[in-house]
C-alpha positions, 0 to 999 in steps of 0.5 A: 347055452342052446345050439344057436348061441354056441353057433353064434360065438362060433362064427365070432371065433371064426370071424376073428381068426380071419382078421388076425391073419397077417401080413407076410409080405417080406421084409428087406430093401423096399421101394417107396415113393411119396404120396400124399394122403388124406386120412378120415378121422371120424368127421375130421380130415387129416391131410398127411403130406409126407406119408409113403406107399410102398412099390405096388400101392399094397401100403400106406406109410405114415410117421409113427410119432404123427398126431393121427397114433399118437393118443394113448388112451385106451378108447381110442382104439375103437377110433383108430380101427376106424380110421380110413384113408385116400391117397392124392395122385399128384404125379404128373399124368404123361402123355406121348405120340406114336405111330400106329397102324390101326384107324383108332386108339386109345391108353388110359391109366388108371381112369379113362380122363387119363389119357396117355395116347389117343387117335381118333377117341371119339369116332364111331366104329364097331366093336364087333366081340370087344362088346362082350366086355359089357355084357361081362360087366353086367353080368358080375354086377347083377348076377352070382358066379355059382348061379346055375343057368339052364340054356334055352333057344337062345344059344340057337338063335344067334347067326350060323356064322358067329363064333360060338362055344358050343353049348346047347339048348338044355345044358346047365352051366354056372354063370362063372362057366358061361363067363369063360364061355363067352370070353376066351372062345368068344362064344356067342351062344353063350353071351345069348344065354348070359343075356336071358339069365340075367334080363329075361330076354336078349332085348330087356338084356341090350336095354341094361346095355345101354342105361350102363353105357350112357350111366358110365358116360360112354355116350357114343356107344350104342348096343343092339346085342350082347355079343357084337355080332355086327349091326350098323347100328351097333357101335362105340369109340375108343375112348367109351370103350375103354371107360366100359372096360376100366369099369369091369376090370374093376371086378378081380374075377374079371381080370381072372376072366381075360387073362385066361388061355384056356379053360376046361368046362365040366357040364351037364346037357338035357338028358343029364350026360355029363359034357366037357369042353375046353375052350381056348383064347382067341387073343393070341397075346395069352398064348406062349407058343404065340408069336404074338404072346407078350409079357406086356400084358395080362389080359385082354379081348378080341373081335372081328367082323368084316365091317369091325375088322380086328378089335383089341382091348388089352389090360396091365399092372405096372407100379401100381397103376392100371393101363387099358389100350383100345385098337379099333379098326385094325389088322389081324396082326397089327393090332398085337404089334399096335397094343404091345407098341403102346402099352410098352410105351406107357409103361416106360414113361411110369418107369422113368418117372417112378425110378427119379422119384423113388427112394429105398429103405429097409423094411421090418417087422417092429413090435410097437405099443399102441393103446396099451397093445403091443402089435407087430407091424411093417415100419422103416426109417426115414429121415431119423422117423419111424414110418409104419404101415397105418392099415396093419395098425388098424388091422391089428386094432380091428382084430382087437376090437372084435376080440372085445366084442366077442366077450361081449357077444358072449356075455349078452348071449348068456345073461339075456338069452336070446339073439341080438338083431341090428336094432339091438346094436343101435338101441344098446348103448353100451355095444352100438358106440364102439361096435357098430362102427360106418366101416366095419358094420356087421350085425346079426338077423334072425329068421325062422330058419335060423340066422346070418351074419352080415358082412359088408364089403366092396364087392370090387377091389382095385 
């Protein structure tokens, strides 16, 4: 066997070890709600009316007597691994009034149709550096965190007075670096040199813009730079604002991003000296010894500008649902006391709705049979039925199914001798069927240079 076979079965064995990872989640008294959910099997939906989530919407609940498990036969695993699913939210959508100081305001939860609370929504105004929400949005969707940037004249060119992070043209960063440059200082020069990495230029950069604002449907929002620094002819709404922001806060780096009070740049400038930096939040809400630290939120970004006044778009968790507050046109210190009034207040009416609606159980770990495999997953009773968690199973049934393919795998490679690629899997019969499934589509490429194994996934995770 050559060295890129072994190092193929290699990378199965290591593929493998990664998804019989399991659960550690703890066991004990549990609290779920009902969820009504629509499960895809193959070409057909199979609507679950009675299936359970647990309290942050990490599992999915479903009888284990339900038609969906309950066929023993032992193709069926490939036909359960595959089994994806999506939750109905029937739960009333809440909304309430406040008075608040700043000139507009807006609570979405969870989308930005949802609105909990607005004033004002659609009224022009100025972002000010709540536009470096954007500019981070493109820049996770077109670019790659360990991309190494070298900064040009572009960090210079950005007016005198701006806020800055204070790099220089020939510094190199990574785009990660430059992200918290440009979020937690609010650093201008480094939205101009995330700008020109990603586009080529702050203009063709501002033009990216303004095709995702309008492709987001926020089109009363119009960009003229990457950074906020005011123009008359740069403005959003409440409401197209926090469209943008549920957008980015899609990403798990992001909301790393705004949640950060500090970060510690390490870099290297023109001549090769190394640099350090340590860059400290302008949103007062992260900040402990603050008096406007607050525990209601887990993130968030400011702005200002004489025209703007004081910008705030601010983000929570709460019982699985997201919440993003917009204040526009506020004060220094009320938009802190406007956002914390408004997210408490959000959070209350989930939780009064969530604490009637709930029902406890104990959950365990069970050993159930399934296809002829003997797994372990998280169940509970209820009802006088047995409810597991349908994505353990069909975790545990992935691993399987790659432990097969891994035989297979090894089996091709020494008969055949030679390197499958993706047309392979769809012209073998005996492969392509059970292996080369919509939802777990992997396959293996050869080059020159060797080869890479392929791995789709959703590069965002709610």
């Amino acid at each position: 066997m050559n060295s890129k076979k072994i190092m193929v079965i290699s990378l199965l064995s290591m593929m493998l070890s990664f998804l019989m990872i399991s659960d550690t989640s703890a066991m004990g008294l549990t609290t779920f709600k009902k969820e009504p959910t629509v499960f895809f099997d193959g070409d057909k939906e199979v609507l679950i009316e009675n299936a359970l989530v647990d309290r942050d919407h990490q599992h999915i609940y479903i009888p284990f007597d339900h038609l969906l498990l309950s066929n023993t036969s032992k193709a069926d695993i490939f036909r359960i691994s595959s089994i994806r699913w999506e939750p109905i939210f029937q739960e009333e959508l809440f909304t309430f009034d406040e008075e608040i100081y700043s000139k507009a305001a807006v609570v979405i939860e969870d989308a930005s149709k949802n609105i909990m609370f607005g004033k004002n929504v659609d009224e022009h105004l100025f972002p000010a550096s709540t536009t470096k929400i954007m500019t981070a949005l493109i820049a996770l969707e077109r670019g790659n965190l360990d991309d190494l940037v070298r900064v040009g004249v572009e960090a210079e060119e950005v007016p005198w007075d701006s806020s800055k992070a204070h790099i220089k043209p020939g510094d190199i960063l990574t785009l990660e670096q430059l992200l918290y440059g440009m979020m937690i200082p609010s650093g201008n020069d480094a939205a101009a040199a995330i700008a020109v990495h990603i586009a080529g230029s702050v203009e063709a950069f501002v033009s990216l813009m303004n095709e995702k604002a309008k492709e987001l449907g926020a089109i009363n929002t119009n960009f003229k730079n990457p950074h906020g620094y005011h123009d008359k002819e740069q403005y959003t709404t409440a409401i197209d604002l926090a469209t943008i922001a549920q957008e980015a806060w899609e990403y798990d780096f992001f909301q790393k991003l705004v949640g950060a009070e500090r970060y510690e740049a390490y870099f290297t400038d023109i001549e090769g000296t190394e640099i350090k930096r340590t860059w400290r939040a302008t949103n007062q809400q992260l900040i402990p010894r603050s008096p406007f630290y607050s525990e209601v939120v887990s993130g968030g970004k400011t702005g200002y500008t004489s025209a703007s006044r004081h910008t705030l778009v601010s983000f929570a968790k709460h019982l699985g649902h997201d919440y993003i507050t917009v204040i526009l046109r506020g004060e220094r210190d009320g938009r802190y006391l406007d956002t914390v009034q408004l997210m408490s207040r959000a959070k209350e009416i989930r939780q009064d709705y969530y604490d009637k609606n709930k029902l406890t159980a104990l959950k365990k770990q069970q050993l159930i049979t399934l296809n002829g495999h003997q797994v372990k997953v998280s169940s509970f009773e209820y009802q006088n039925k047995t409810y597991v968690a349908v994505d353990e199973i069909v975790h545990y049934m992935n691993a399987s199914k790659y432990q097969i393919f891994q035989k297979q795998m090894a089996n091709v490679l020494l008969e055949r001798a030679f390197l499958p690629n993706k047309a392979f899997f769809k012209n073998n019969k005996r492969l392509s069927g059970p292996f080369y499934s919509p939802l777990l589509e992997f396959y293996v490429t050869t080059e020159k240079e060797g080869f890479s194994l392929i791995g789709r996934s959703n590069p965002r995770g709610r």
